[in-house]
Phi, psi and omega in degrees: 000128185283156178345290199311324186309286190305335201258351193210076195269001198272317166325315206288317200278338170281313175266347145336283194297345180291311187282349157290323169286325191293318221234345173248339172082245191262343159163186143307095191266172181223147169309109176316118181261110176306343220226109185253146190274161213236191168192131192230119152233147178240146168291168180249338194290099192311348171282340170250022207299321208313312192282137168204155181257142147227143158208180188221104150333017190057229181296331243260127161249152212251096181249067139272330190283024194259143207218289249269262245279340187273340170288330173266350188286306206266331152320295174314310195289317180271002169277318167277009166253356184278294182299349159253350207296332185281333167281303183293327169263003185273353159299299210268341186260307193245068177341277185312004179240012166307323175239062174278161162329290191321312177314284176327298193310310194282035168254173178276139169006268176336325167274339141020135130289143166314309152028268188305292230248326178282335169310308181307310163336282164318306188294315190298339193265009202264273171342295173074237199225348146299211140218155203222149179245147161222145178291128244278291178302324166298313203285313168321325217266328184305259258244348165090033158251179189291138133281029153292060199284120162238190191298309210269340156261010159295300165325291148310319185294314198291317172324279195301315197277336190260347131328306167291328186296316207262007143300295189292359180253016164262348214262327197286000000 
């Protein structure tokens, strides 16, 4: 299980299902597989190495041996661990600050606090189908971060409007 999964599992596990439904649809289906699954036991006790069980299970097919479908299984999982690894450490440093502004941004759109997304809202119904000029600081406090503007939330903030520009030019 990657970091992130363990340091954020409800985010990691809400885009895990997004990016699995964009790319698997209704699930994975697998290929009937000939290789039927079997069970073998040996005792660990050196008086009995000799004795070992087998049995063969009927029909069952044994889809460990199956590679293709556990390989696009593992896409997902490191593609939603890519998209938090910056959130997952910003996490990891600042527990009590998971659901600040700072925070939010570096999660995907989607993953938003209501929060986050009801502010984004407002400046967006503020905004309308014009322009507005608004000040750097009104628009943080507007969105609940701090205003202590540095570089890196500088950063962040351009992240979220050019997010918001292109949600908003699929929604037009």
């Amino acid at each position: 299980m990657p970091r992130t999964a363990a340091r954020c599992p409800d985010q990691f596990d809400r885009l895990f299902l997004r990016i699995y439904a964009e790319r698997c649809g209704e699930g994975i289906r697998l290929k009937i597989n000939r290789t039927k699954l079997k069970i073998s036991y040996r005792a660990a006790s050196g008086s009995l190495l000799a004795t070992e069980f087998r049995s063969d299970l009927g029909e069952l097919p044994d889809i460990t041996t199956v590679v293709a479908p556990l390989k696009k299984l593992q896409s997902v999982v490191d593609e939603a661990g890519q998209s938090l690894d910056s959130y997952s450490r910003f996490a990891g440093r600042h527990a009590d600050r998971v659901e600040s502004f700072e925070a939010n941004v570096l999660l995907p759109s989607d993953l938003w606090s209501a929060s986050v997304k009801a502010a984004v809202d407002d400046l967006d119904r503020r905004v309308g189908t014009g322009m507005i000029v608004i000040r750097l600081e009104e628009m943080l406090s507007a969105l609940g971060g701090t205003t202590n503007v540095t570089r890196g939330i500088l950063k962040q903030l351009r992240g979220v409007l050019i997010t918001l520009s292109w949600v908003l030019s699929r929604m037009c």
